[in-house]
Backbone bond lengths (Angstrom), bond angles and torsions (degrees), N, CA, C in turn:
res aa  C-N    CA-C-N  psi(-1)  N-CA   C-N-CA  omega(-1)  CA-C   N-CA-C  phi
1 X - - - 1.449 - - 1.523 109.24 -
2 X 1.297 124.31 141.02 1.230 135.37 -166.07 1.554 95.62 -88.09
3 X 1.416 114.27 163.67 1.372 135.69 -179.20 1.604 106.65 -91.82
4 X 1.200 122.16 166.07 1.247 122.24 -144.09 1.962 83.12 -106.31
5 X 1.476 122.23 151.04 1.613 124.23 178.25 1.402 92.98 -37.08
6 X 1.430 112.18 -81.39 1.381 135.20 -155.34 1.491 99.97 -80.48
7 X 0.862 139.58 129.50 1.503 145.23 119.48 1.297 146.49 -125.98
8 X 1.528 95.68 114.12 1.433 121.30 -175.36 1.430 124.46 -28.72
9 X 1.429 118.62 -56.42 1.237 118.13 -157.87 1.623 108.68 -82.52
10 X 1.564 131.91 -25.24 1.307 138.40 116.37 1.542 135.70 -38.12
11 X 0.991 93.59 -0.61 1.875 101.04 -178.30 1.894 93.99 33.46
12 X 1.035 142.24 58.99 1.358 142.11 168.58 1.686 108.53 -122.19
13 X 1.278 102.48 161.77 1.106 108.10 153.89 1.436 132.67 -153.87
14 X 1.529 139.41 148.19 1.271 132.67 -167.39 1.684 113.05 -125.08
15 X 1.239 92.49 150.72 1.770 123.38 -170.36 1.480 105.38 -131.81
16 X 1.050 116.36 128.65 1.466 137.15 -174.81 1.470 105.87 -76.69
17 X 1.308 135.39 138.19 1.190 133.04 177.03 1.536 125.21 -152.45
18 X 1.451 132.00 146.54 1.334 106.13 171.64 1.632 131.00 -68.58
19 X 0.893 117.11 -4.50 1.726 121.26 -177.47 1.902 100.83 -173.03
20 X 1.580 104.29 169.13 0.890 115.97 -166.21 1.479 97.71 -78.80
21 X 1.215 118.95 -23.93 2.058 120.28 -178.98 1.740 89.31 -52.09
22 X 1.272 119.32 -55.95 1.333 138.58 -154.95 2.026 91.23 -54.19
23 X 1.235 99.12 -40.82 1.715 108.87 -168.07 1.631 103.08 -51.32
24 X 1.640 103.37 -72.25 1.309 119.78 169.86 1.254 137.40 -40.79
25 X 1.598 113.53 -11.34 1.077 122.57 -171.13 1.593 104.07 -97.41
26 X 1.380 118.17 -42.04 0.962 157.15 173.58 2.225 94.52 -48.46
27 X 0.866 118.92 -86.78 1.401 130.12 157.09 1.455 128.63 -12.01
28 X 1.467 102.57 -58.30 1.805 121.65 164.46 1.388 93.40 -61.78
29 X 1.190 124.55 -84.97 1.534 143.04 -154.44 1.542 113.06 -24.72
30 X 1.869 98.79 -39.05 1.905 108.44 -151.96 1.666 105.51 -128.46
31 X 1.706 91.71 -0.09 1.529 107.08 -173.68 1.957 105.57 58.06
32 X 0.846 125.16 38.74 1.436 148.16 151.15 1.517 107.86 -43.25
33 X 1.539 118.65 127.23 1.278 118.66 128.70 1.212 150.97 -51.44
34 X 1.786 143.70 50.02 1.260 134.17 -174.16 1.786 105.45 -66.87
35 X 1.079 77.94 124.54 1.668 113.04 173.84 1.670 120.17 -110.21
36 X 1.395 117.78 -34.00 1.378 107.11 176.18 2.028 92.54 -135.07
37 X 1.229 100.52 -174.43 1.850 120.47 139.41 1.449 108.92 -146.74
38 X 1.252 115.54 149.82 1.383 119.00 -158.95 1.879 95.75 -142.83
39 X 1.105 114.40 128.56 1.487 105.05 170.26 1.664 117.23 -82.16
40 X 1.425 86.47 142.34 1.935 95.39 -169.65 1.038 94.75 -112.06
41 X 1.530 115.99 172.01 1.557 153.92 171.16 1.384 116.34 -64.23
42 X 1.071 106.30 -4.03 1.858 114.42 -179.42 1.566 102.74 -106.94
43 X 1.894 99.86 116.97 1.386 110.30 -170.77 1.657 110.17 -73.18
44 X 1.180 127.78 -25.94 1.616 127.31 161.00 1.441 103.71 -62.89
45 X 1.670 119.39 -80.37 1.130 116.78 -154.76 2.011 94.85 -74.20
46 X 1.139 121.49 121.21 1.328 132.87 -175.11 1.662 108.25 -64.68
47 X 1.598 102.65 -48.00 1.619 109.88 -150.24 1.716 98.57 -127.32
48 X 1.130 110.55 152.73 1.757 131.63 178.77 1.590 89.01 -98.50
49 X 1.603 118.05 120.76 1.587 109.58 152.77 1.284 117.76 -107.29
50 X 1.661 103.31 123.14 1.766 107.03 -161.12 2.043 82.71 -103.29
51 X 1.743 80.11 134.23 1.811 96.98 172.54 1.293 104.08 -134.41
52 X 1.272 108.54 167.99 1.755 112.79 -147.91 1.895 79.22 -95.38
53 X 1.481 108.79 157.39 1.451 121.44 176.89 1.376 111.01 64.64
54 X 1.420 116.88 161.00 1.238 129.90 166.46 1.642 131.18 -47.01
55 X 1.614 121.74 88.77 1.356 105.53 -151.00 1.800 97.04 -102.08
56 X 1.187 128.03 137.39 1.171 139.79 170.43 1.817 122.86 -109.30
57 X 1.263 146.82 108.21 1.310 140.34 -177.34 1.768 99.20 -57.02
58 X 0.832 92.53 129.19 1.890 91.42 164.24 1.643 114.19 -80.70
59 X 1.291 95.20 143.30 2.068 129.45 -165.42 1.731 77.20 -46.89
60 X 1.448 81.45 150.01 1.792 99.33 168.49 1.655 110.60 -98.84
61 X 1.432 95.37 143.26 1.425 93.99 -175.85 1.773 122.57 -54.15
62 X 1.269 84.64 -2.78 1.814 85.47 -174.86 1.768 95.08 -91.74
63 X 1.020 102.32 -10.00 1.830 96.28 -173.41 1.665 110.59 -92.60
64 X 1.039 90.89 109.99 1.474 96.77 162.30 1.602 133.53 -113.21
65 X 1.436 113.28 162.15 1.916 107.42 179.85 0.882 106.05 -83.07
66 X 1.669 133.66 139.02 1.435 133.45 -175.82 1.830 78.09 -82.33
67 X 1.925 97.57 150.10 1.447 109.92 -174.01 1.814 95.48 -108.38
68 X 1.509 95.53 145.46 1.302 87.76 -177.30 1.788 108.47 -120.08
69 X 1.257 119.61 158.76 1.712 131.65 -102.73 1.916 75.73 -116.31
């Protein structure tokens, strides 16, 4: 069983990826802490990249909040 994104009591968090290049890139990109890679249960994505703190991708510019009236 896989580990949960976020976990608290580790203050970590994990992102699925195809390889550990994929981790690092990931790290530069969001200014991320990678701290481990861990292999996951997902036959595409190979590896779990665990980074220290709560990591969130930021909203895509195409995403917006529907505004309410």
């Amino acid at each position: 069983m896989s580990k949960p994104r976020y976990d608290e009591q580790e203050d970590q968090s994990r992102h699925a990826a195809a390889d550990e290049d994929c981790c690092e890139e990931m790290a530069n990109r969001y200014g991320w802490q990678l701290v481990d890679v861990e292999p996951s249960n997902i036959p595409i994505l190979k590896v779990d990249c665990v980074f220290a703190g709560e990591t969130e991708f930021p909203k895509s510019y195409y995403e917006t909040e529907k505004e309410e009236d």
